[in-house]
C-alpha positions as CSV (number, residue, x, y, z in Angstrom):
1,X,8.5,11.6,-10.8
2,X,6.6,14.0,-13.3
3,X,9.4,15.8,-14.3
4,X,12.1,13.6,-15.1
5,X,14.5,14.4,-12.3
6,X,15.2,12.4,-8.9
7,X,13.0,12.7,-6.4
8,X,14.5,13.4,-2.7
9,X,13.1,12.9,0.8
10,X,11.6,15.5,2.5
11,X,12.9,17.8,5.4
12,X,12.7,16.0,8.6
13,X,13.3,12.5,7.1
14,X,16.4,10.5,8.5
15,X,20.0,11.8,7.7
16,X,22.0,8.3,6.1
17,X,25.4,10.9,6.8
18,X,24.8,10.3,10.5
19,X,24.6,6.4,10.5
20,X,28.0,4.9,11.7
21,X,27.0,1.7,12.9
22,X,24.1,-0.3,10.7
23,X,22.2,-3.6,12.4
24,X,21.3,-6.0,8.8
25,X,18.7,-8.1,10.7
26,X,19.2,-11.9,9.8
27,X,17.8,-14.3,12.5
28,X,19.6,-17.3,10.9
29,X,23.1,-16.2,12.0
30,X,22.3,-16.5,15.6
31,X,21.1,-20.2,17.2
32,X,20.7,-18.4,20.7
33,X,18.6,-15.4,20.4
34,X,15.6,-13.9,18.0
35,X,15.8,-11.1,16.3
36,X,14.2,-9.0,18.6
37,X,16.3,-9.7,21.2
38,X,19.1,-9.1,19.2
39,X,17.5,-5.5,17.8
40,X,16.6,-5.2,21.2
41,X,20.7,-5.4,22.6
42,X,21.9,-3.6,19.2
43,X,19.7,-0.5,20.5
44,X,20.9,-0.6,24.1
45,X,24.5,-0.3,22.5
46,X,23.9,2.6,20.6
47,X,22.8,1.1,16.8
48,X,22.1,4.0,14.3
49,X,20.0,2.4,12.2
50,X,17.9,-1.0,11.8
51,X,17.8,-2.9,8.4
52,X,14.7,-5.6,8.4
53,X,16.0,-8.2,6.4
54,X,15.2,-11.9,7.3
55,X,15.6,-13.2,3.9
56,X,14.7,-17.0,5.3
57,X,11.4,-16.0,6.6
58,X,8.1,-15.9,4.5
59,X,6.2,-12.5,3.9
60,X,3.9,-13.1,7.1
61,X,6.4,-13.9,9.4
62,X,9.0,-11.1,7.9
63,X,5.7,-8.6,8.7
64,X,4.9,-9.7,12.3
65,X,8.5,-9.9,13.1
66,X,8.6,-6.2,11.8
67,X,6.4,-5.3,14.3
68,X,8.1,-6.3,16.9
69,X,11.1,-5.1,15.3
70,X,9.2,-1.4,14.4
71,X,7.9,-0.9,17.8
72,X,11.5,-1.3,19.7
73,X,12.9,1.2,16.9
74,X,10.1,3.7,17.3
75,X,10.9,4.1,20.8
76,X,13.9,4.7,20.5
77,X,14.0,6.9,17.8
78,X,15.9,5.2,15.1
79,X,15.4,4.9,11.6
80,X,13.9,1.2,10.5
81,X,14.5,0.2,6.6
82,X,13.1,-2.3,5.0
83,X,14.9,-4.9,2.8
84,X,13.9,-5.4,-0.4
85,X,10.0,-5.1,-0.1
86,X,8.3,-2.0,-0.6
87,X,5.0,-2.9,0.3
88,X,6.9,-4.4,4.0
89,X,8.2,-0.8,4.7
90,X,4.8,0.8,3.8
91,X,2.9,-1.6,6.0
92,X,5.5,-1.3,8.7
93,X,5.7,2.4,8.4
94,X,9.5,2.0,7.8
95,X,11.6,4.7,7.4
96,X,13.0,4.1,4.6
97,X,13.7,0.6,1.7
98,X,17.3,-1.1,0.9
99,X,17.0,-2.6,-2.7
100,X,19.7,-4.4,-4.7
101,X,20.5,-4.7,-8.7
102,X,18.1,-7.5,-8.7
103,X,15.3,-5.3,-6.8
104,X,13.2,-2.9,-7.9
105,X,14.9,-0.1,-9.7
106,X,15.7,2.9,-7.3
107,X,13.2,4.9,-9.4
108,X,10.3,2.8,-8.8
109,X,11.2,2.6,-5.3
110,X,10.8,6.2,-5.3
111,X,8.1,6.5,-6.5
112,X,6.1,4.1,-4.5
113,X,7.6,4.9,-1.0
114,X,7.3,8.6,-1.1
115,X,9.3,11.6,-0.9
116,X,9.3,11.5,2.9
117,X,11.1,7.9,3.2
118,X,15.2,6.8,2.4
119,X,15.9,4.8,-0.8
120,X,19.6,2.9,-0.6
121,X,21.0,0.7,-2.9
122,X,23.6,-1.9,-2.7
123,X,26.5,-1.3,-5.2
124,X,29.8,-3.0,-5.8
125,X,31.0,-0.8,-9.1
126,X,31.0,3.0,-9.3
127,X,29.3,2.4,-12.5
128,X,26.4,1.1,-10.1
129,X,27.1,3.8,-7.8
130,X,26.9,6.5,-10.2
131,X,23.4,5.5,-11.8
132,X,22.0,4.7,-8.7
133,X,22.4,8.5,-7.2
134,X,21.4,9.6,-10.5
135,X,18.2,7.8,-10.2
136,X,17.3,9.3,-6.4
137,X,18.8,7.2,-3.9
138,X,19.9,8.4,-0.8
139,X,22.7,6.2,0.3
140,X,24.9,3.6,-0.9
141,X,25.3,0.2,0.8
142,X,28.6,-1.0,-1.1
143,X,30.3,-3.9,-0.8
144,X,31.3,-6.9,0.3
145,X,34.5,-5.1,1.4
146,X,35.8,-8.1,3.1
147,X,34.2,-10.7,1.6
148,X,31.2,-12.3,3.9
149,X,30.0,-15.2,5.1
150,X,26.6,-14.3,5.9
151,X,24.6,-15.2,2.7
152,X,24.0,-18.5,1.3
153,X,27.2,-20.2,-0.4
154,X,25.7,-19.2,-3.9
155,X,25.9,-15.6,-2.8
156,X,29.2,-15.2,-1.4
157,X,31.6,-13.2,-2.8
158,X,35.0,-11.9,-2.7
159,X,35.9,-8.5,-0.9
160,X,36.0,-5.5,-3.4
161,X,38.6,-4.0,-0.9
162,X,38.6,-0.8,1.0
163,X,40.1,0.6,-2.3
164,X,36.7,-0.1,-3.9
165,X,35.1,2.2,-1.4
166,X,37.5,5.0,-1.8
167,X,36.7,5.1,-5.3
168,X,32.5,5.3,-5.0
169,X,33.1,7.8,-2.2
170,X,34.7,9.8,-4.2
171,X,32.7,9.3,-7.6
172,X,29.6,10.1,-5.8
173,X,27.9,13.1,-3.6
174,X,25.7,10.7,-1.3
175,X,27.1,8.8,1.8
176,X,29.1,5.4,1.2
177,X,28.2,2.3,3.8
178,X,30.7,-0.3,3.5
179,X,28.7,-4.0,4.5
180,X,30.4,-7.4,4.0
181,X,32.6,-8.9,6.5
182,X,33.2,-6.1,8.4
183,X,33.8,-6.4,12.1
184,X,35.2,-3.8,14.9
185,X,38.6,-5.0,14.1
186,X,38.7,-4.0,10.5
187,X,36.2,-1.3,10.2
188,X,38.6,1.5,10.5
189,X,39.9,1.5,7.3
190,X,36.5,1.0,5.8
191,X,35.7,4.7,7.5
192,X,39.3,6.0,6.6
193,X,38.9,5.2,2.8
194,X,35.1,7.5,2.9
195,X,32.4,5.4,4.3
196,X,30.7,7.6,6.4
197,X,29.9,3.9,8.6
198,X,29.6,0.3,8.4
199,X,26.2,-2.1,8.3
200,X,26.9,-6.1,9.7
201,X,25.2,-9.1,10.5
202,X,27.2,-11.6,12.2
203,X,29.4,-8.9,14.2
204,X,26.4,-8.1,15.8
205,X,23.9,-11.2,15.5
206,X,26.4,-13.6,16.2
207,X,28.2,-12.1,18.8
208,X,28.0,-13.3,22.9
209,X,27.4,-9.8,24.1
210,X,25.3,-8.0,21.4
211,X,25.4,-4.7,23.6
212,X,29.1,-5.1,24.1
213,X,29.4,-5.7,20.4
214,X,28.1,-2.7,19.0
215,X,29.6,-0.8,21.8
216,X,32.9,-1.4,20.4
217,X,32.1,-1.4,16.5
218,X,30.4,2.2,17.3
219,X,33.8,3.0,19.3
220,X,35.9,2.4,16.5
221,X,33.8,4.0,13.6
222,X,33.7,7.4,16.0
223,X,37.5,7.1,16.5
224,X,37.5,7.1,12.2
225,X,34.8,9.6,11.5
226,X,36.1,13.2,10.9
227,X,34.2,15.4,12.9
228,X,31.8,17.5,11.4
229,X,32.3,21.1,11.2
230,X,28.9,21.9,11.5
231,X,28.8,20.2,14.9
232,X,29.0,22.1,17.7
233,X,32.0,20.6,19.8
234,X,30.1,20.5,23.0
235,X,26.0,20.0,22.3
236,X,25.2,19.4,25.6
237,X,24.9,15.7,25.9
């Protein structure tokens, strides 16, 4: 950034206002199935986007599991982001990076993916919210809405509410995903408060029918979304 001011993807790169349903990748939360058979389901079931997280496993294994991981979302078209590591998402030619206020600044991030990929951040504060969309990113993970019990016991917190996400919708301009113990029971009011869709773990990962599973998460964020106006009400499909 020469000039001072965000930088922001260019045309043609993934649109974060489209995901409603968000896969956070975390092998550990299922005893059955790997993560690529769980990617693998999420896909078949409609997932909008893929989030390579895998926090347990080292950098080599995180990187050959992203293969695996990259091809199945290449074919089928949706976006692949990268937890965390910038120099995963560049190797794995990842769509985009997810960093947290312990991460790399969004800035930096920026700066070393490119113009052409997505920069999100996880926020819990419109405080957070607000500097991170003044510093370029593209999309807000915010949470835990409902608390979660998918991160070691240090890291669990306690759910911010859906009031929470009301509020960062409406201090900021760039699209709200609510993550942290949602599941397709209580995602509705996550969309209804201005979250334009929901990411999970265990809803997904640690479900018995992973297709089934994001089936009906999907279902209920549709039923929520308002449509857009600049969608045609019949495109063909």
């Amino acid at each position: 950034m020469t000039d001072g001011a965000p930088s922001r993807p260019e045309p043609g790169t993934p649109e974060p206002a489209t995901w409603g349903t968000y896969l956070v990748t975390a092998q550990t939360a299922s005893s059955r199935r790997s993560t690529i058979d769980i990617v693998r389901e999420a896909l078949k079931g409609g997932i909008d986007v893929v989030q390579l997280r895998e926090k347990s496993a080292d950098a080599r294994t995180r990187y050959e599991r992203g293969l695996e991981v990259r091809a199945l979302t290449a074919e089928a078209g949706v976006p692949l982001i990268v937890n965390d590591r910038v120099d995963l998402a560049l190797a794995l030619e990842a769509e985009g990076v997810h960093v947290g206020q312990s991460d790399l600044p969004v800035g930096v991030a920026r700066d070393l993916i490119g113009s052409s990929a997505v920069v999100g951040c996880s926020v819990s504060t419109v405080e957070e919210a607000r500097d991170a969309e003044a510093a370029g990113a593209d999309y807000l993970g915010v949470g835990a809405v409902y608390g979660t019990e998918s991160k070691d016991v240090a890291d669990r917190k306690d759910g911010i509410g859906t009031e929470r996400i009301a509020a960062v919708a409406d201090a900021v301009a760039i699209p709200v995903i609510g993550i942290g113990g949602i599941t397709a029971t209580n995602a509705g009011p996550v969309v209804d408060a201005g979250a334009v869709g929901v990411a999970v773990v265990s809803e997904i990962t640690a479900a018995d029918h992973p297709i089934r599973a994001t089936r009906a998460l999907t279902s209920v964020v549709d039923d929520h979304r308002p449509r857009n106006p600049a969608t045609p009400a019949d495109d063909g499909r």
